[in-house]
Residue frames as a rotation matrix with the C-alpha (Angstrom) as fourth column:
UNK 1
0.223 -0.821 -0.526 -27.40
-0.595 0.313 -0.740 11.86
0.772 0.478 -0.418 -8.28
UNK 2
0.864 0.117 -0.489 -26.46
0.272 0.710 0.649 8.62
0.423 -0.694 0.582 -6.27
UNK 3
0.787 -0.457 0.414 -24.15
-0.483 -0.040 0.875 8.87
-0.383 -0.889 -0.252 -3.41
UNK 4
0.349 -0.807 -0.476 -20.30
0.095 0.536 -0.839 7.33
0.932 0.248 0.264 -4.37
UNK 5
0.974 -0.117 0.193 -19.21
-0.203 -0.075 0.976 5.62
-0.100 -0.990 -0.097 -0.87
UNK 6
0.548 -0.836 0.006 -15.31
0.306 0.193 -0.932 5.60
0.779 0.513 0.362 -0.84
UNK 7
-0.068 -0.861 0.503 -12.42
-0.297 -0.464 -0.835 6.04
0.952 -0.207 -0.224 1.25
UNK 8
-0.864 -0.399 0.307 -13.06
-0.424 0.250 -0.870 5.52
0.270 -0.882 -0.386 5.15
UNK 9
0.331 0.941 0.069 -16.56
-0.924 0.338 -0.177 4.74
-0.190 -0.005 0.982 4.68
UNK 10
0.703 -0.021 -0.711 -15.23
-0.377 0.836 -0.398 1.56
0.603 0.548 0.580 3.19
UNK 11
0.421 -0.714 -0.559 -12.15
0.653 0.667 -0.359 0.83
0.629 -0.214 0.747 5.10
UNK 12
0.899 0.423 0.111 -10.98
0.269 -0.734 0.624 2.41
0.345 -0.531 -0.774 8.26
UNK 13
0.551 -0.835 -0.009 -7.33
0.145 0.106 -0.984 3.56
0.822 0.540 0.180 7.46
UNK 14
0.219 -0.333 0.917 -6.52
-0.917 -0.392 0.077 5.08
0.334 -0.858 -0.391 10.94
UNK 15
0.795 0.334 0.506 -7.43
-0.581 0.658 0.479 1.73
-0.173 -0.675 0.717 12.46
UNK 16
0.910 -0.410 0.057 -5.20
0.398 0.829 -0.391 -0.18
0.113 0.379 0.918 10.26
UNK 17
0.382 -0.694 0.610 -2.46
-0.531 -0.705 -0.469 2.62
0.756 -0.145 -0.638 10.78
UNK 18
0.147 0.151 0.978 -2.74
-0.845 -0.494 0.203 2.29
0.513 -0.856 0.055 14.20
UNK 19
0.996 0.036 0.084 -3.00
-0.031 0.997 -0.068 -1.73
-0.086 0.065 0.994 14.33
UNK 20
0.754 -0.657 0.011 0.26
0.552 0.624 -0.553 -2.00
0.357 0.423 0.833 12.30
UNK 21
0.640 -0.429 -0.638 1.95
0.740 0.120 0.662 0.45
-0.207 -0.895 0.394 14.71
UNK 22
0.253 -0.609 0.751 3.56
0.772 -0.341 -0.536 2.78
0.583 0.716 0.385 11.93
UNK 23
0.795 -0.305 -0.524 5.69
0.529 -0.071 0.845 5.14
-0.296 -0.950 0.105 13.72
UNK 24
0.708 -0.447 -0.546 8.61
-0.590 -0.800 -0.111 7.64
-0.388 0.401 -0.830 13.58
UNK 25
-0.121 -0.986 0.118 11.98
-0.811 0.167 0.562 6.94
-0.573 -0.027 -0.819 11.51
UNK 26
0.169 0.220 0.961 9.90
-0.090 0.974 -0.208 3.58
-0.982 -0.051 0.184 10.06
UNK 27
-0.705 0.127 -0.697 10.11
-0.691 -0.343 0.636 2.61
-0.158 0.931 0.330 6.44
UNK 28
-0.138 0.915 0.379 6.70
0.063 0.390 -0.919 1.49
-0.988 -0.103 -0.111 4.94
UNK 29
-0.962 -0.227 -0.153 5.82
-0.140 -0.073 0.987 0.34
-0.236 0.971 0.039 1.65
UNK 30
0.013 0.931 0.364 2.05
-0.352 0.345 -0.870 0.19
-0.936 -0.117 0.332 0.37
UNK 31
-0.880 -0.411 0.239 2.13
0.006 0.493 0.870 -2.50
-0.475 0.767 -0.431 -2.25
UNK 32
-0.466 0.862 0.200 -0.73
0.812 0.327 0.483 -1.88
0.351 0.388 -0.852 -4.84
UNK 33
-0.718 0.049 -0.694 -1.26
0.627 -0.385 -0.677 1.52
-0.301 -0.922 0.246 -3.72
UNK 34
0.216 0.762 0.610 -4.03
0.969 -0.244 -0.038 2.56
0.120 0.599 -0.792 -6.19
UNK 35
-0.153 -0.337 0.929 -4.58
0.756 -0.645 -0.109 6.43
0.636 0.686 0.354 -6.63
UNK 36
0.674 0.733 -0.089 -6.14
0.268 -0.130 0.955 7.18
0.688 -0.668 -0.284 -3.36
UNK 37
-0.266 -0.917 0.296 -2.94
-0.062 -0.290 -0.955 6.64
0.962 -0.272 0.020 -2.07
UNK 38
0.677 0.572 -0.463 -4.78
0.005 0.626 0.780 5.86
0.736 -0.530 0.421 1.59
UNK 39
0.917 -0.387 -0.093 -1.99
0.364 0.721 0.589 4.13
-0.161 -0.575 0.802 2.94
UNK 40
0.196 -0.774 0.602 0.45
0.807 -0.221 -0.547 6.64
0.557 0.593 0.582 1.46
UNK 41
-0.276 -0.617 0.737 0.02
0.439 -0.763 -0.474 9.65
0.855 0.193 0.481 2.98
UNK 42
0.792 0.174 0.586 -1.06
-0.486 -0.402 0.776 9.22
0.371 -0.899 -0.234 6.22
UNK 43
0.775 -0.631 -0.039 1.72
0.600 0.714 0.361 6.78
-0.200 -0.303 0.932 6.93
UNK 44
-0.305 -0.840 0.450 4.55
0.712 -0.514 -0.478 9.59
0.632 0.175 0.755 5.46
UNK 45
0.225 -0.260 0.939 2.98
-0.698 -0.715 -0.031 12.29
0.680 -0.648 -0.343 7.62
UNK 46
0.917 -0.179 0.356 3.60
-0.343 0.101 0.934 9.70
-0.203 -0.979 0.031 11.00
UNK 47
0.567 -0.806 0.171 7.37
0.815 0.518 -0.260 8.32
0.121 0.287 0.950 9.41
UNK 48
0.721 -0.223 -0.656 8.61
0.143 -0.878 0.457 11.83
-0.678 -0.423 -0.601 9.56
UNK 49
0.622 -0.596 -0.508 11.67
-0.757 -0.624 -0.194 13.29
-0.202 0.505 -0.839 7.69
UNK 50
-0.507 -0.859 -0.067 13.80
-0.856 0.494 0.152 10.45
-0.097 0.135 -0.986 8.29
UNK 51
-0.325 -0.147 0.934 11.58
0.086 0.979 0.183 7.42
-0.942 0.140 -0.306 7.52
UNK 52
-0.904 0.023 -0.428 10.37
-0.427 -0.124 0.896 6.68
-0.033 0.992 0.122 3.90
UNK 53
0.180 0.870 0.458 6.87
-0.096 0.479 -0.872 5.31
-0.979 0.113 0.170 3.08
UNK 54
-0.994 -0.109 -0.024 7.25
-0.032 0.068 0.997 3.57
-0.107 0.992 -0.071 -0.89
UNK 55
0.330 0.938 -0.105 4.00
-0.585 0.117 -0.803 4.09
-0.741 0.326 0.587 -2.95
UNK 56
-0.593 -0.783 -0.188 4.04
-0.509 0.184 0.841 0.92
-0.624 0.594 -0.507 -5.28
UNK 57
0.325 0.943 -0.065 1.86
-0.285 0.033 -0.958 -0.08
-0.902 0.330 0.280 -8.25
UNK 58
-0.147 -0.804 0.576 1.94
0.398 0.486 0.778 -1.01
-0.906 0.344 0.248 -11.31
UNK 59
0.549 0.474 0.688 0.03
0.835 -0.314 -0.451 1.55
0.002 0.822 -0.569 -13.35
UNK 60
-0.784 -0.604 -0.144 2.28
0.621 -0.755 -0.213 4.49
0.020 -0.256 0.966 -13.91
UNK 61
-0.439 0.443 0.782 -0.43
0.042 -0.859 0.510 7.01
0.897 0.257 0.359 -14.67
UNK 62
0.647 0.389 -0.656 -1.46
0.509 0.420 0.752 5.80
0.568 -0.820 0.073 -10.82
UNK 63
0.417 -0.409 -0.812 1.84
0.875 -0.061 0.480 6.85
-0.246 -0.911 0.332 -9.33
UNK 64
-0.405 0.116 0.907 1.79
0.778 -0.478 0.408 10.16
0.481 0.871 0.103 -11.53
UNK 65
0.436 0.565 0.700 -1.22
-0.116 -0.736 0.667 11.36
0.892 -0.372 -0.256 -9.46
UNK 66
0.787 -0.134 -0.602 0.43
0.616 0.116 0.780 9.79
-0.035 -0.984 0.174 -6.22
UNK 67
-0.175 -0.976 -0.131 3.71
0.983 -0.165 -0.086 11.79
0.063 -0.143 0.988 -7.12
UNK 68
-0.357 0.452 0.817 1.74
0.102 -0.851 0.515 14.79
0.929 0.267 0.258 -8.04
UNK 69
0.745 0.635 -0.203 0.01
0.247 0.020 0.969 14.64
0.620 -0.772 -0.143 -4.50
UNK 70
0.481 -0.602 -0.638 3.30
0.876 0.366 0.315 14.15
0.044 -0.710 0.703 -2.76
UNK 71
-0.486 -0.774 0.405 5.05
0.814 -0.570 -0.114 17.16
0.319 0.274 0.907 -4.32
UNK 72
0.090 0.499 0.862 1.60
0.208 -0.856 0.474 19.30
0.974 0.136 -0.181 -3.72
UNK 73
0.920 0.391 0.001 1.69
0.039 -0.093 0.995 18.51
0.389 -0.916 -0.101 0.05
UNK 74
0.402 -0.809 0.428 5.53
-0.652 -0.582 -0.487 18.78
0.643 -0.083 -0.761 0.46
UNK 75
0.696 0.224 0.682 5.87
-0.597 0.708 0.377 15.03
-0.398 -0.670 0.627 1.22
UNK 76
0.300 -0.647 -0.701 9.62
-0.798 0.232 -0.556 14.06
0.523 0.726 -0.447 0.09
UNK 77
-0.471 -0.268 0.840 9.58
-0.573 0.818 -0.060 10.82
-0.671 -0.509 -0.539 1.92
UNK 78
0.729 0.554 0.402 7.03
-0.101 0.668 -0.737 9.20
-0.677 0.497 0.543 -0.28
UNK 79
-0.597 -0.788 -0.149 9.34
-0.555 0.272 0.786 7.31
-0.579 0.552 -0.600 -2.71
UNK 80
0.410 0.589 -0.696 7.48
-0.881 0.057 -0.470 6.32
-0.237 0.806 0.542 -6.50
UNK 81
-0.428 -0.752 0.502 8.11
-0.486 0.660 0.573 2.51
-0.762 0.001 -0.648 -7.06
UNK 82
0.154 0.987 -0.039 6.85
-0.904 0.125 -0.409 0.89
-0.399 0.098 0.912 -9.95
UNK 83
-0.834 -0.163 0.527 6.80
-0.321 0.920 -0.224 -2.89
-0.448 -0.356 -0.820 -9.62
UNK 84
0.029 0.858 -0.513 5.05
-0.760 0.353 0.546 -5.76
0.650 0.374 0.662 -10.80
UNK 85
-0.484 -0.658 0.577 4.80
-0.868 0.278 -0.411 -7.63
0.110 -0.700 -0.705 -8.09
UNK 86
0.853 0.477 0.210 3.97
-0.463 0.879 -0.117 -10.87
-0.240 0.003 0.971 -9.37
UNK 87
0.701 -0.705 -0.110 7.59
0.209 0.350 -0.913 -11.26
0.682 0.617 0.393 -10.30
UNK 88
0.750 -0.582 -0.314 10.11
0.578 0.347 0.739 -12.20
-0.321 -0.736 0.597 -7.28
UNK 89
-0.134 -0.981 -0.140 12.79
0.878 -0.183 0.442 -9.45
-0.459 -0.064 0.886 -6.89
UNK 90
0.038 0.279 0.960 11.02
0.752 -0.640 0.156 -6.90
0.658 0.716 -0.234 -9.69
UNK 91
0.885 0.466 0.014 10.31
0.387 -0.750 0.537 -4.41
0.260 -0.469 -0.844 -6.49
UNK 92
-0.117 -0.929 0.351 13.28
0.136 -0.365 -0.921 -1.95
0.984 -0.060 0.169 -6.52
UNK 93
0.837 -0.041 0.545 12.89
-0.546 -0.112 0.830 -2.37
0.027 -0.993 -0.116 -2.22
UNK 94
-0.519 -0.855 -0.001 16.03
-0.716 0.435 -0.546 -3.39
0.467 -0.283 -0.838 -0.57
UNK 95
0.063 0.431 -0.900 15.24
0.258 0.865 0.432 -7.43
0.964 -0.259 -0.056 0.44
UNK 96
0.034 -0.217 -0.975 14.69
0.999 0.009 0.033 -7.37
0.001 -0.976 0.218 5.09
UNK 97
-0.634 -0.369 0.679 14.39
0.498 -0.867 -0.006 -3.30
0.591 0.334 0.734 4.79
UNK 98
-0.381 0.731 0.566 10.89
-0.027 -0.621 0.783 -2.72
0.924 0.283 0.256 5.65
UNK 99
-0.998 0.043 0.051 9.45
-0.043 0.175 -0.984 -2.23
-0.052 -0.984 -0.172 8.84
UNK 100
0.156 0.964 0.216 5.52
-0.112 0.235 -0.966 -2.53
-0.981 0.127 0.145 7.70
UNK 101
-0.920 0.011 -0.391 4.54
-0.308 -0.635 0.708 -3.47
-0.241 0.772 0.588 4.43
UNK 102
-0.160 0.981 -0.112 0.78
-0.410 -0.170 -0.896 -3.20
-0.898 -0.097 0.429 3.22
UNK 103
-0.984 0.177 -0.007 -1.30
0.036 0.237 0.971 -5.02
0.174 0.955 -0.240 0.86
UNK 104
-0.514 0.851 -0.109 -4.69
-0.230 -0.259 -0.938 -3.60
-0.827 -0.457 0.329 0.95
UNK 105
0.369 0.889 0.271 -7.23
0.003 0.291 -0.957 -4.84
-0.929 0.354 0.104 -1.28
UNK 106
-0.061 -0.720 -0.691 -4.48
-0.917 -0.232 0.324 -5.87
-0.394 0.654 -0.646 -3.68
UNK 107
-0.830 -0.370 0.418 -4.44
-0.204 0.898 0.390 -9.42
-0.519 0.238 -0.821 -3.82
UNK 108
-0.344 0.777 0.527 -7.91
0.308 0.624 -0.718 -9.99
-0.887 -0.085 -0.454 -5.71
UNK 109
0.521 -0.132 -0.843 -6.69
-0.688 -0.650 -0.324 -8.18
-0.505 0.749 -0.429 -8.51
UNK 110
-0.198 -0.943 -0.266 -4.48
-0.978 0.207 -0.005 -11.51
0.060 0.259 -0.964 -9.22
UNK 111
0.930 0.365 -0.044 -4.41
-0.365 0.931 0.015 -15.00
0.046 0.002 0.999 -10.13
UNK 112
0.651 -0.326 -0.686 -1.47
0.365 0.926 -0.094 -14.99
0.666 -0.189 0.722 -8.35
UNK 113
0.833 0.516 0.202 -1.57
-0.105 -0.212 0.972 -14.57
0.544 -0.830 -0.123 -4.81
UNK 114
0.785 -0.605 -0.135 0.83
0.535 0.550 0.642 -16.99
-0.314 -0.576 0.755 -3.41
UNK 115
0.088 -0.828 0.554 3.97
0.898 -0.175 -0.404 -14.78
0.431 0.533 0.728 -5.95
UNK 116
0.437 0.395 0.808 2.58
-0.017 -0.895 0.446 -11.55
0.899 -0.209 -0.385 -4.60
UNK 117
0.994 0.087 0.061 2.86
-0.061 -0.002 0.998 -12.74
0.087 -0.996 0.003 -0.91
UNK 118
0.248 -0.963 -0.106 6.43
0.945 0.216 0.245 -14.32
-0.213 -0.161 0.964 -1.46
UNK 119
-0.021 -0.608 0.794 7.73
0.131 -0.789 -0.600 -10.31
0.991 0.091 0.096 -3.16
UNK 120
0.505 0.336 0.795 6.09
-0.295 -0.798 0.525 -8.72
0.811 -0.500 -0.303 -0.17
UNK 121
0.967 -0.232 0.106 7.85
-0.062 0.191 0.980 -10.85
-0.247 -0.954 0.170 2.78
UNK 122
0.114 -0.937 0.330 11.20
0.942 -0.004 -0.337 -10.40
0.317 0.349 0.882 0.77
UNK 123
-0.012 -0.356 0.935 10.98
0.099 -0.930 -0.353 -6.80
0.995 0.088 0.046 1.38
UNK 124
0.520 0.762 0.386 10.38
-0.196 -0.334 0.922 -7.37
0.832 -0.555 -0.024 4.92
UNK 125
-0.349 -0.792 0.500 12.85
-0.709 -0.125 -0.694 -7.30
0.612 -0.597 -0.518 7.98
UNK 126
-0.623 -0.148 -0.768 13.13
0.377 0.804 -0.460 -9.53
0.686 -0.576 -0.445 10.79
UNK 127
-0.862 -0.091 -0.498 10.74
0.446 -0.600 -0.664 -8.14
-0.239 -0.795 0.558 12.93
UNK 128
-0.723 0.403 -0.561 8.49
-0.643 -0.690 0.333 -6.29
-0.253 0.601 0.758 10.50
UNK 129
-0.305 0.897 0.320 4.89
-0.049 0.321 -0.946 -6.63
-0.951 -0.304 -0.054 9.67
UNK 130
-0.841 0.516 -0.164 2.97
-0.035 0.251 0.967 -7.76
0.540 0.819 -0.193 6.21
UNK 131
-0.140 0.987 -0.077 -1.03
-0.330 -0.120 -0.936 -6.20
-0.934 -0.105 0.342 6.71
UNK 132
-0.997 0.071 0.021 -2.90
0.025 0.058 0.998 -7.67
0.069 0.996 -0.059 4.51
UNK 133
-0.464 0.876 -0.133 -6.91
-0.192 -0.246 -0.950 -6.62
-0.865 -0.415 0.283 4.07
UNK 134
-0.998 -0.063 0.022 -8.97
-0.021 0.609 0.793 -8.04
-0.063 0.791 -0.609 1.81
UNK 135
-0.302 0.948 -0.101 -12.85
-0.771 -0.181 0.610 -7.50
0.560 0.263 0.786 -0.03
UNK 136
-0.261 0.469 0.844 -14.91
-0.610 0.598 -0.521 -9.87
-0.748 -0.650 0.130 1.89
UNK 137
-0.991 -0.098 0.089 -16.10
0.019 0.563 0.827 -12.87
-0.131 0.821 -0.556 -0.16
UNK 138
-0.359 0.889 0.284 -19.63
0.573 0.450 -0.685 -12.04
-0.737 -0.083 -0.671 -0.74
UNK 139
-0.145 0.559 0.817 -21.96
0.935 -0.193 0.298 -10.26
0.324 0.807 -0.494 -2.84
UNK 140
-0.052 -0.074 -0.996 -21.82
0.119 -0.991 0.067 -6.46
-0.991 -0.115 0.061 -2.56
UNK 141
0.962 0.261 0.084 -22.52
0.230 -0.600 -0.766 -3.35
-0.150 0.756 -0.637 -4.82
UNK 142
0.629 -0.744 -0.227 -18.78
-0.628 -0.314 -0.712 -2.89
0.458 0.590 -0.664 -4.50
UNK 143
0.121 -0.984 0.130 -15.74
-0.828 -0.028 0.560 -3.90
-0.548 -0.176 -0.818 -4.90
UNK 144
-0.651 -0.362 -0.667 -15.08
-0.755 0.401 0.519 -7.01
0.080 0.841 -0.535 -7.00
UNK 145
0.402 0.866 0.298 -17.58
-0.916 0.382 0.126 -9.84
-0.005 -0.323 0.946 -7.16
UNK 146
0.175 0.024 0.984 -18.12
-0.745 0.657 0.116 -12.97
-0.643 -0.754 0.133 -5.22
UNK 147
-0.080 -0.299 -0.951 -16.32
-0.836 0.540 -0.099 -16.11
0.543 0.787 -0.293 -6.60
């Protein structure tokens, strides 16, 4: 049976953690947070009790398994958001709120990029970071193919 390479093999979540600085008390939102959740629950264990980390998406049966996860691991910071966020304002985030928010291999899921980017820097504070990480453009067994 063939090998299925996922999670940090692919993308090295610490690093990007660690990059964007996430920290106690912060709130963090991971826009497009798929089921993996990644960017969900290592970011709520370093936010602690008193910051919030939003898992948003737009499949419910996605934030289902992410709520299910949250409740198994006794993570009541993670807050369930579901958003289309190709539509300015749709994300129940207060606008200037956030102190990181993530878009990880989100945007290439869309033919429209430029709406996406504008939600995500609405939710964002003076101050506050927008990661954004993205499939390389080339030819690969995964992830989406090369346009």
């Amino acid at each position: 049976m063939p090998s299925v390479v996922g999670g940090n093999a692919l993308i090295d979540v610490n690093l990007i953690i660690d990059k964007a600085g996430i920290g106690d008390k912060m709130k963090i939102a991971d826009l497009g947070c798929g089921s993996s959740g990644h960017f969900v629950f290592a970011p709520a264990r370093l936010v602690g009790k008193k910051g919030a980390v939003y898992a948003v998406d737009i499949l419910k049966p996605i934030l289902e398994t992410i709520n299910r996860r949250a409740k198994q691991e006794n993570l009541a910071n993670i807050i369930i958001v579901w958003s289309d966020l190709e539509i300015f304002g749709a994300t129940k985030i207060e606008s200037n709120s956030l102190d990181v928010a993530l878009l990880i291999n989100t945007l290439y899921l869309s033919r429209k990029i430029a709406e996406i980017l504008r939600e995500a820097i609405r939710m964002v504070k003076k101050g506050g970071k927008l990661i954004v990480v993205e499939w390389k453009n080339i030819a690969s067994p995964l992830g989406p193919p090369a346009e």
